[in-house]
C-alpha positions as CSV (number, residue, x, y, z in Angstrom):
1,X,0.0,0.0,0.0
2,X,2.6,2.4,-0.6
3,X,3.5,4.8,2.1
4,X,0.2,3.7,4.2
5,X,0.5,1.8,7.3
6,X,-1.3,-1.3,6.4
7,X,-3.1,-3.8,8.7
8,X,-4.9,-6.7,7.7
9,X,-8.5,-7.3,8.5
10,X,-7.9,-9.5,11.3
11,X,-5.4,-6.5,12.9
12,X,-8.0,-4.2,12.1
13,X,-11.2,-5.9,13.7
14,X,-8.9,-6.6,17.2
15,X,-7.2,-3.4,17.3
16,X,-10.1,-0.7,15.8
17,X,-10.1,1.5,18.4
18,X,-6.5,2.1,17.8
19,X,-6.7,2.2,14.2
20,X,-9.6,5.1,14.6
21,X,-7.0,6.8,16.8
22,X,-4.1,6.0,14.0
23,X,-6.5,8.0,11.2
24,X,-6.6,10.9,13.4
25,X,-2.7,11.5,12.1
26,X,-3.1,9.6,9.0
27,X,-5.0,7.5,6.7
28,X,-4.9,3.8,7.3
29,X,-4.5,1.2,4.6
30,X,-6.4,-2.6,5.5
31,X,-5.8,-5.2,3.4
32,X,-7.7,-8.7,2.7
33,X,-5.5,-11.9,1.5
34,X,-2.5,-9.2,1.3
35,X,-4.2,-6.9,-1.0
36,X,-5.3,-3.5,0.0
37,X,-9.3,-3.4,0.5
38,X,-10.0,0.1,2.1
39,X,-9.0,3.0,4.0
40,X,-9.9,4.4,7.3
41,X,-9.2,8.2,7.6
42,X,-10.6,11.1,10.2
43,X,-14.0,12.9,9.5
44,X,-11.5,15.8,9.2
45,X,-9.6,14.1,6.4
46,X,-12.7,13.0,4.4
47,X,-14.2,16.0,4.7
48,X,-11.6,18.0,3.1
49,X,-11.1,15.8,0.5
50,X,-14.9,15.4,-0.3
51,X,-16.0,19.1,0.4
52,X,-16.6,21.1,-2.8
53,X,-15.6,24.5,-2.3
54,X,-17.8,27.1,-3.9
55,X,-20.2,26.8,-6.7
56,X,-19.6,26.5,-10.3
57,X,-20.3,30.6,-11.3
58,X,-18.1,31.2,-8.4
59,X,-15.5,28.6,-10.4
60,X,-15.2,30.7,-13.4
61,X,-15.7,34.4,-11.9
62,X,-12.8,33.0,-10.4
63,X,-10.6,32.0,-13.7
64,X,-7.7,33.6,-14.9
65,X,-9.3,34.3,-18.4
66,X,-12.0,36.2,-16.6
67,X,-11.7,39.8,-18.3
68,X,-9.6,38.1,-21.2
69,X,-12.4,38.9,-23.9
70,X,-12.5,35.2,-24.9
71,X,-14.4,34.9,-27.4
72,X,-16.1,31.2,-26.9
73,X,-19.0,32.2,-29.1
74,X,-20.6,28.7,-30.9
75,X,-19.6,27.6,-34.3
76,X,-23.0,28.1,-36.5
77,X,-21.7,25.3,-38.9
78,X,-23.2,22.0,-38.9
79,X,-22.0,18.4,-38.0
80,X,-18.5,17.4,-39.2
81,X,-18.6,13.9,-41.3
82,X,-17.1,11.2,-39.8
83,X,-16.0,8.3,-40.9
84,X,-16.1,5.0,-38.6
């Protein structure tokens, strides 16, 4: 698993308590038949990872081009030909 600490299910189920503590510094890798099957992190970690921040008008108010006079205007022609 990389750079995770890994414990195997077994591990995991007798020591849980201490791997919740564990996630509190870092995620923790558990593996099944020596193969890595999940990852327990802290709330704090999942939330930062899975938060969105903002909303999509905020996204591109936010852009670098914004004020660039990009024109991204439509092309009026019809559909290309493609051949399979």
């Amino acid at each position: 698993m990389g750079h995770l600490p890994a414990w195997t299910v077994a591990e995991a189920k007798a020591k849980f308590s201490h791997v919740i503590e564990q996630a509190r510094s870092g995620p923790q890798a558990i593996t099944r038949n020596g193969r890595p099957a999940a990852v327990v992190v802290s709330i704090e970690e999942w939330e930062r990872r899975t938060s969105r921040v903002g909303n999509l008008v905020e996204f591109f108010a936010a852009s670098p081009l914004r004020g660039s006079h990009l024109d991204a205007g439509r092309s009026k022609d019809g559909p290309r030909d493609v051949e399979l």
